[in-house]
C-alpha positions, 0 to 999 in steps of 0.5 A, spaced: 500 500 500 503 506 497 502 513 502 497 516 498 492 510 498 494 509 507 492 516 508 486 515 504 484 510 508 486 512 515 482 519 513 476 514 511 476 510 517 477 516 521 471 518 518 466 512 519 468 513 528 467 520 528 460 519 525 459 512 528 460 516 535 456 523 533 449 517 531 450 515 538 452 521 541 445 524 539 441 516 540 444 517 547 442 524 549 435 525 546 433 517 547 437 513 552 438 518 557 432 522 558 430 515 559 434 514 566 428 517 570 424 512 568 428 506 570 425 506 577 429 506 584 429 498 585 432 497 578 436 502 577 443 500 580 442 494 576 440 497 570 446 503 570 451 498 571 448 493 565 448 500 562 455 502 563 458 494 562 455 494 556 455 501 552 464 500 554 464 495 548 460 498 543 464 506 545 471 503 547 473 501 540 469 506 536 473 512 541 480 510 540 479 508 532 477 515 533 483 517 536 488 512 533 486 515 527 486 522 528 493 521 530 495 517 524 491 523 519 498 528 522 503 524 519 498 521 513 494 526 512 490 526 504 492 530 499 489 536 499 487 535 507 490 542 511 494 541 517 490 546 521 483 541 519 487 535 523 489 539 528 483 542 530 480 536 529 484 532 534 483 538 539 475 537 539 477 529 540 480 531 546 475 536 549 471 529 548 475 525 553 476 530 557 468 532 558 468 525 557 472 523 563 470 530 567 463 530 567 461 524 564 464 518 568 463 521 575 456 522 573 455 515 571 459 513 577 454 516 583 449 514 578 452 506 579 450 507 587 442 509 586 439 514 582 440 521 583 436 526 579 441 532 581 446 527 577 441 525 572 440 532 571 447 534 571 449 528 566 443 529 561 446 537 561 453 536 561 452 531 555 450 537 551 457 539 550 460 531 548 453 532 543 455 539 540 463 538 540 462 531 537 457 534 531 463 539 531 467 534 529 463 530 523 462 537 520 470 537 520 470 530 517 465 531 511 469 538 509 476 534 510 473 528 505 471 534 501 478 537 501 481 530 500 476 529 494 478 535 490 484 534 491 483 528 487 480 531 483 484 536 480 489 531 480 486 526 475 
């Protein structure tokens, strides 16, 4: 595999986690999350924890395609594909896991010994930046295939 046909398709798989991840990102926050509260106080310690097990092995490996990727697309980048693209696309994804890891994760945690509304409430809102910063990040991916595309394009 030659460097133009890799950097097309880091750029491609990149781009299929970050929109991986935006789809799931919206389901959880308009859907899954907003359903917490009505889960019930007898169900629900066992109910966050099925939850967080099992939303580990589907966002796990989709996130760190997402970061492997970003990174790969610094040194293998497209032709056609600004650097200043790759690079604010990278910190976006790192504003994601700090929010991730900041907000999120403690939420879940108290979340884990009972439902609290005040936490429920604090990860529903606080789950709003992920949501925005992660469509961010897809309207970047799409304009990065754009720039790759054309590139290609007038290369032909």
């Amino acid at each position: 595999m030659n460097e133009a046909t890799l950097a097309d398709a880091v750029l491609l798989v990149h781009a299929a986690a970050t929109w991986a991840m935006v789809g799931l990102i919206w389901f959880v926050q308009v859907v899954h999350y907003p359903l917490f509260d009505g889960v019930g106080a007898d169900g629900f310690v066992s109910f966050q924890q099925r939850h967080m097990r099992q939303t580990t092995w589907v966002v796990v490996p989709l996130m760190f395609a997402e970061l492997g990727t970003a990174l790969a697309l610094l040194g293998w980048s497209p032709a056609g594909v600004g650097k200043a693209g790759v690079w604010a696309g990278l910190v976006l994804l790192l504003l994601v896991w700090a929010s991730t890891f900041v907000l999120q994760v403690p939420r879940h945690a108290e979340l884990s010994r009972g439902f609290e509304r005040d936490a429920h409430r604090g990860l529903v809102l606080t789950n709003w930046l992920r949501t925005a910063v992660w469509t961010l990040r897809g309207v970047l991916v799409v304009f990065m295939l754009w720039q790759a595309g054309a590139a290609a394009r007038g290369a032909a």
